[in-house]
C-alpha positions in Angstrom: -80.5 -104.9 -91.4 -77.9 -104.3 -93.7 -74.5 -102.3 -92.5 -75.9 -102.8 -88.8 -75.3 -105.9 -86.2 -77.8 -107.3 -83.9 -77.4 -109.8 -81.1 -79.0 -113.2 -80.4 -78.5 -114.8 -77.2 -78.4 -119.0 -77.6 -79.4 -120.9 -74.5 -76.5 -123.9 -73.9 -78.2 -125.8 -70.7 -74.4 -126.8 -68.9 -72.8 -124.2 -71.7 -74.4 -121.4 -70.2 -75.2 -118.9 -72.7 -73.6 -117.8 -76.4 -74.1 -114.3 -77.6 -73.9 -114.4 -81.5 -73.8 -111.3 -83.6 -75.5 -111.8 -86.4 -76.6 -110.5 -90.2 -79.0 -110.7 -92.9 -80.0 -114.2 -94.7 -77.8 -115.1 -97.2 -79.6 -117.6 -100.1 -77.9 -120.2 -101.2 -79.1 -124.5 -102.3 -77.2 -127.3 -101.2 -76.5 -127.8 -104.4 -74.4 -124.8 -104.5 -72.9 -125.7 -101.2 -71.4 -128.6 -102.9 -71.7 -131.2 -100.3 -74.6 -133.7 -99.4 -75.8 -133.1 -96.2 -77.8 -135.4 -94.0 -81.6 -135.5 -93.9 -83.0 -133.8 -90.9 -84.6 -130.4 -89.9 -82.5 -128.0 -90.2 -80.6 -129.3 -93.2 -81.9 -126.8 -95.4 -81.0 -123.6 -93.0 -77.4 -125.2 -93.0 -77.1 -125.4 -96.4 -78.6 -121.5 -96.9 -76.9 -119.8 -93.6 -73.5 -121.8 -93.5 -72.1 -122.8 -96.6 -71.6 -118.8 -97.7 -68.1 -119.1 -96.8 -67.2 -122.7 -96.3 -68.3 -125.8 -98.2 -70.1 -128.3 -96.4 -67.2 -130.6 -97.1 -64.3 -127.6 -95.1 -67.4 -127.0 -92.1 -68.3 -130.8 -91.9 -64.4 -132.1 -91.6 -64.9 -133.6 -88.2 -67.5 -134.1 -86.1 -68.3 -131.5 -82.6 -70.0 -131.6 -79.3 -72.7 -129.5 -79.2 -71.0 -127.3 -77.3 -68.3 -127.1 -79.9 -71.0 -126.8 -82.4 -72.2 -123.6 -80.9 -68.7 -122.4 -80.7 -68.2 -123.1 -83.8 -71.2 -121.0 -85.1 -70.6 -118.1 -83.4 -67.1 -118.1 -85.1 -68.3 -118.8 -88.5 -71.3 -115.6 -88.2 -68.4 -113.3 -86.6 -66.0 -114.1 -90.0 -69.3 -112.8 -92.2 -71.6 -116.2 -92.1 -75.1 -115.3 -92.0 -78.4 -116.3 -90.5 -81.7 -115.4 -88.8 -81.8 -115.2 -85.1 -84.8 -117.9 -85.4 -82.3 -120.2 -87.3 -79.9 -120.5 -85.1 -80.5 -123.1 -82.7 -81.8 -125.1 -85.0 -78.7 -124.9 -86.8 -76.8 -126.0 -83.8 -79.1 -128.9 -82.7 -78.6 -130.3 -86.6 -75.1 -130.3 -86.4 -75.1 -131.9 -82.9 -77.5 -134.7 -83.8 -75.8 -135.8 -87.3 -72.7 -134.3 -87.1 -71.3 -135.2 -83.5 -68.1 -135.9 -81.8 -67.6 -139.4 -83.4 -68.5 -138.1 -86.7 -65.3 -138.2 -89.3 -65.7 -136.8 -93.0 -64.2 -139.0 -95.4 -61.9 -136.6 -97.6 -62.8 -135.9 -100.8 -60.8 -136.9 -103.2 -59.5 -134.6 -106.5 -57.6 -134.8 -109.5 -55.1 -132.1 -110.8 -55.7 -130.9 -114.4 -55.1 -128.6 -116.7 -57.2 -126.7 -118.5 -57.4 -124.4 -121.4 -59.3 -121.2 -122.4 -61.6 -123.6 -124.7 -62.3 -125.6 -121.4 -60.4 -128.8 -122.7 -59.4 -130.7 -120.0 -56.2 -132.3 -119.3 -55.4 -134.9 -116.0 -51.4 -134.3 -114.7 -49.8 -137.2 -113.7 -50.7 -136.8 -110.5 -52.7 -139.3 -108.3 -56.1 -138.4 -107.1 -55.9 -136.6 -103.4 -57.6 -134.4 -100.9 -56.3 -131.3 -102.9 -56.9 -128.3 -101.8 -56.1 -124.6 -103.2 -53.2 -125.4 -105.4 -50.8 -122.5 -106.5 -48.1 -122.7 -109.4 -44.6 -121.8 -108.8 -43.7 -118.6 -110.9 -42.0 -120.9 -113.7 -45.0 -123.5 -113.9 -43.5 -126.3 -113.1 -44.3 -126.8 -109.7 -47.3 -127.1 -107.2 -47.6 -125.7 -103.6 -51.2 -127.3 -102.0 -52.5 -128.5 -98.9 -53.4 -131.8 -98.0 -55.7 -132.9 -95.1 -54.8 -136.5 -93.2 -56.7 -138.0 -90.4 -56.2 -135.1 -87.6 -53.3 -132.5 -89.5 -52.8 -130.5 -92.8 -49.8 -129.8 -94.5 -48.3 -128.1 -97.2 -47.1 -130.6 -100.2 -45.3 -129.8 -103.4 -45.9 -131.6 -106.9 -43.2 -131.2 -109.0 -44.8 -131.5 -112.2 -42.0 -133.1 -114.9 -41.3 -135.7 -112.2 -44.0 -136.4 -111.0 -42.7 -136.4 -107.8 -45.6 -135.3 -104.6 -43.5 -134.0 -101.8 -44.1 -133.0 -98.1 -42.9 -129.6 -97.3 -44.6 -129.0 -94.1 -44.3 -131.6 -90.5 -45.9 -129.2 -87.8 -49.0 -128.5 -86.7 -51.6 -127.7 -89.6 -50.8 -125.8 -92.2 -52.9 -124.3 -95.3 -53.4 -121.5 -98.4 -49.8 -121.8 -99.6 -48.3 -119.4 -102.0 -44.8 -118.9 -103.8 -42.4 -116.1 -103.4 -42.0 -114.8 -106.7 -38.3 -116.3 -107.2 -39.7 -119.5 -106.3 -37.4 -120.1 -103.5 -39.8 -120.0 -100.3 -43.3 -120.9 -99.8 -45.7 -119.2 -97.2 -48.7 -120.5 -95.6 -50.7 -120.1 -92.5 -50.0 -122.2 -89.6 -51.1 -122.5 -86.2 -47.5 -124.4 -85.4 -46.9 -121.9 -82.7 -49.4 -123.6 -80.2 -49.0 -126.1 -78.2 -50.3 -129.5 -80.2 -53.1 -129.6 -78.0 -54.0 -126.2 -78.0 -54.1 -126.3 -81.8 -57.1 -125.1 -84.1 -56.2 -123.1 -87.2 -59.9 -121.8 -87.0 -59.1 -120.2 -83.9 -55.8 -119.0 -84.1 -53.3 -118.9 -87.1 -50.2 -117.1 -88.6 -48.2 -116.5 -91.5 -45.1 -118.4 -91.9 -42.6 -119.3 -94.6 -40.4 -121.5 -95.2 -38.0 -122.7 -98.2 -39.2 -124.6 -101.1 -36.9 -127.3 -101.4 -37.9 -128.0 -97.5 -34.2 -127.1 -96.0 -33.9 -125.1 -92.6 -36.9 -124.0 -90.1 -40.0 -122.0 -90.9 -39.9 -118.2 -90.0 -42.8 -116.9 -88.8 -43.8 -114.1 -90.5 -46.8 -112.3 -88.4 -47.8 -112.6 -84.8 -50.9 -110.0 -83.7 -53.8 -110.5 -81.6 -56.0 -111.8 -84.7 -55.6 -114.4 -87.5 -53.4 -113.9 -90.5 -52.8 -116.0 -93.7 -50.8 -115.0 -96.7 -52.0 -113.7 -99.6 -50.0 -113.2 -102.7 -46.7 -110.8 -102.9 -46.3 -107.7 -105.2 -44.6 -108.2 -108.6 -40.9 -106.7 -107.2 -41.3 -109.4 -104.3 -40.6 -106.7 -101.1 -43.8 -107.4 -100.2 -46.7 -110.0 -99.1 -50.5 -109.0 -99.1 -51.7 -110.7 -96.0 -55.2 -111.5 -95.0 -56.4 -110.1 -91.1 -59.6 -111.8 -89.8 -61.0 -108.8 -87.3 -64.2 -109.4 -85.0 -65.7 -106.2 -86.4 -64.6 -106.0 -89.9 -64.2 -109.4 -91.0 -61.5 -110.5 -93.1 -59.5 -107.2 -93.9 -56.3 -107.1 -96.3 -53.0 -106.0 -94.8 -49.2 -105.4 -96.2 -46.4 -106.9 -94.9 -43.3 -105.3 -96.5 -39.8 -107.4 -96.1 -37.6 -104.4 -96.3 -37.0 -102.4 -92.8 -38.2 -103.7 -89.3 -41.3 -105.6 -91.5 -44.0 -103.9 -89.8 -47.4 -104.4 -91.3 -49.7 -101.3 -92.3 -53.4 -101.6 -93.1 -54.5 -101.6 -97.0 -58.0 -102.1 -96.9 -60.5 -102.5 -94.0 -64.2 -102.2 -94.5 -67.6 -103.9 -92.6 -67.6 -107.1 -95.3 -65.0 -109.4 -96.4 -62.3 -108.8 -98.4 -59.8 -111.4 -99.8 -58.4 -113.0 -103.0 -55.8 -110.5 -103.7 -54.0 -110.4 -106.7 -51.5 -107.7 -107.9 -51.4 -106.4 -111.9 -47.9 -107.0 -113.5 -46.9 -103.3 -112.9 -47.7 -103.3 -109.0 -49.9 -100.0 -109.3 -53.2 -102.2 -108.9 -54.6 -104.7 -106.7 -57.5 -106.7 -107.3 -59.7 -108.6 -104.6 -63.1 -109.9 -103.5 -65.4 -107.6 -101.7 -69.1 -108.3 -100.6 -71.1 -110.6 -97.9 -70.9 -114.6 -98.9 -72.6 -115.2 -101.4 -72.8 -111.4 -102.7 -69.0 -110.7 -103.9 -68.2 -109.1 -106.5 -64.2 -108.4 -107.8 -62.7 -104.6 -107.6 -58.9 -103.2 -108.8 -57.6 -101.0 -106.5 -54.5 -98.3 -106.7 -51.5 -99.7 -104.8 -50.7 -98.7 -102.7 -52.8 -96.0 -102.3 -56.2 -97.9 -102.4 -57.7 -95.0 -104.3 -59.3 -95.1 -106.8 -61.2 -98.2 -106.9 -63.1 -99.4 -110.2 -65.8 -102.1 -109.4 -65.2 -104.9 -112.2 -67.7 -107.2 -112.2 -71.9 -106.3 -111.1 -73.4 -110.0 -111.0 -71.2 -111.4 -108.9 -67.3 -112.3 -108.8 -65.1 -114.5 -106.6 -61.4 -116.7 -107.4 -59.4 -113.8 -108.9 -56.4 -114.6 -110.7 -54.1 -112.1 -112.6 -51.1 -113.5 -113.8 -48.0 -111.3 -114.7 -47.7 -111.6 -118.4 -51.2 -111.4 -119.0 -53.7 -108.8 -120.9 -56.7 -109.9 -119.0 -57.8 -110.6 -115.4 -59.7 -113.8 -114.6 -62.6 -115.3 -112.2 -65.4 -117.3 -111.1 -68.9 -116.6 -111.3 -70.5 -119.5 -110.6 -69.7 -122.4 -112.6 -68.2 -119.9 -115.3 -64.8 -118.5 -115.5 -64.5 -115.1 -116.7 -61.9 -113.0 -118.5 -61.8 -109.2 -118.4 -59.1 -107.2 -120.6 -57.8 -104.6 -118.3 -55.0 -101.9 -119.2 -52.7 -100.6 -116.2 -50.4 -97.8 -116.0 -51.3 -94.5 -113.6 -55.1 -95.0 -115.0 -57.1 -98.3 -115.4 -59.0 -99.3 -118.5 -61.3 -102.0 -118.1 -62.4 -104.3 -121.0 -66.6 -106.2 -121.0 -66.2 -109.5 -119.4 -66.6 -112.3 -121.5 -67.2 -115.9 -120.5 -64.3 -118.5 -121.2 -65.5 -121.3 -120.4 -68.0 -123.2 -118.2 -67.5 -126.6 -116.4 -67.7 -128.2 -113.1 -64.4 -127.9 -111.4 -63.6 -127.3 -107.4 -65.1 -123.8 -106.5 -63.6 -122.0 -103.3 -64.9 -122.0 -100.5 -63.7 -119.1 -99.5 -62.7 -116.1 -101.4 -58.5 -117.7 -102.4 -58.9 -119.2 -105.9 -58.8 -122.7 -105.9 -57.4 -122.1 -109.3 -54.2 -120.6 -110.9 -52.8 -119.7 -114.5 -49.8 -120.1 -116.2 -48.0 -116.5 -116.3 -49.0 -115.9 -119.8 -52.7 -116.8 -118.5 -52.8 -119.4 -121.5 -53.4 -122.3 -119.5 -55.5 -122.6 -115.9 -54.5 -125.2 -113.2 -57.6 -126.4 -111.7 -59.3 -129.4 -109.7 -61.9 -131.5 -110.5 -63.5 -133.9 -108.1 -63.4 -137.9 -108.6 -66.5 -139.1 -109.4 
């Protein structure tokens, strides 16, 4: 069924009726999904048809009705989760048996460390927390994250010789931070704009920004019919990839340029997901995540043309990061993180990927690392989980 879209129709009792487009199977353990889920049937189709774009832990945050559930699922399958029509109520009567309204996922908690191209480890300062996709400011010495608490999530910044964890964010919840390349403002995706209790940052988020040191207002940055978070700006800084999540295309990458009246203009749009961007040190090139969950591999683009594209990596490729002083491109495929020596200019030469290092440290669930390099690409921020 590949490249074509059918439709099941759910039966909801009170609910009425769900129609949920759906796609092929994707395979994947609950091991892999990196979360234990509880026993029951259906577990199994959970862990296989949900967990290709989320963790268990990002779905399983708080608990649902069932009517919320099936909500829910019909939002996941129209961002690129996959399942069999036969699987779908029983996905939803799972969820609403073990995971209902009352249900509260205790956060997991994560230290920050460093980490070298050896795969020595080394803990920061920091305390453990609910850490989630941390970003280094451009002269390493800070941390943009965001931080789940009881019903919010916020943007918080760890200022590294200090020590000193820092709340930049106050409205609304906030996520997938990342620096301007002066280090003076941080953007993020927010669903502040809605009423607080209208808000769901599944269902409807922007970009924002706001600056670093926490003075002034945030300035929202995009406002269109569909969701947008922030990506990563182009080395000169005038402008900031953004991700679009589009009912038909999935999750599509967009520019936003901060010269002119700012209007955004379409980069890349295609029938899977895209995401991950990261630009080469030149700004000729972009490089991304491109596939179905659970099926992505990396590709470099031309910026901003978008042609030609090379296809780096064959067995699979997610997490990109490409910092600016840097020979080689790195990223995730599975518990292994890759290098790839790659050579810019008006062509592309593309190195054989070699394995760095392999170790069990916070994966993505999505397709934004939840990893990041120094800018000579030396050393790797990362997150490991308290055990």
């Amino acid at each position: 069924m590949q490249g074509k879209r059918v439709l099941l129709v759910v039966t909801l009792g009170v609910a009425g009726w769900l129609v949920i487009p759906l796609l092929a199977r994707v395979q994947q353990s609950g091991a892999e999904a990196g979360y234990s889920l509880a026993e029951g049937d259906g577990k199994a189709l959970v862990a296989a048809s949900c967990a290709g774009c989320h963790s268990m832990g990002t779905s399983l945050r708080r608990g649902r009705s069932r009517e919320d559930w099936v909500i829910t699922v019909n939002d996941m399958v129209s961002r690129g989760a996959q399942m069999l029509p036969a699987d779908a109520e029983t996905i939803i009567r799972y969820l609403a048996e073990h995971y209902g309204a009352d249900f509260v996922l205790p956060p997991e908690q994560r230290l920050l460390v460093w980490v070298d191209h050896q795969g020595n480890v080394e803990p920061l300062a920091a305390p453990p927390g609910a850490y989630n996709r941390p970003m280094l400011s451009p002269d390493g010495t800070q941390v943009a994250m965001d931080i789940p608490s009881d019903t919010t999530s916020d943007i918080w910044i760890y200022d590294i010789p200090s020590d000193e964890l820092r709340r930049l964010t106050f409205e609304g919840n906030n996520r997938s931070a990342t620096w301007s390349n002066d280090g003076q403002w941080v953007a993020f995706g927010s669903d502040r704009h809605r009423s607080p209790e209208e808000r769901s940052y599944r269902e409807d988020h922007e970009a924002y920004w706001k600056r670093a040191d926490g003075s002034g207002e945030a300035e929202r940055l995009t406002d269109a019919e569909f969701n947008h978070g922030p990506q990563r700006w182009t080395p000169d800084g005038k402008t900031l990839s953004i991700s679009e999540i589009h009912p038909d295309t999935g999750r599509d990458i967009w520019m936003l340029p901060f010269e002119g009246d700012r209007t955004p203009w379409l980069f890349l749009a295609t029938p899977v997901l895209e995401g991950g961007v990261s630009f080469s040190a030149d700004g000729n090139w972009v490089a991304y995540t491109t596939g179905k969950p659970g099926q992505r591999e990396v590709v470099v683009r031309a910026f901003p043309e978008a042609e030609p594209a090379h296809q780096i990596t064959t067995g699979g490729g997610i997490e990109v990061v490409w910092p600016l002083n840097s020979k080689e491109l790195f990223y995730r495929s599975g518990n292994k993180r890759m290098a790839v020596e790659i050579t810019t200019g008006d062509t592309l030469t593309v190195g054989t990927p070699r394995v760095l290092f392999e170790g069990d440290f916070v994966s993505s669930p999505g397709s934004r690392a939840y990893w990041d390099a120094t800018q000579d690409g030396q050393r790797f921020l990362m997150l490991k989980k308290v055990e």
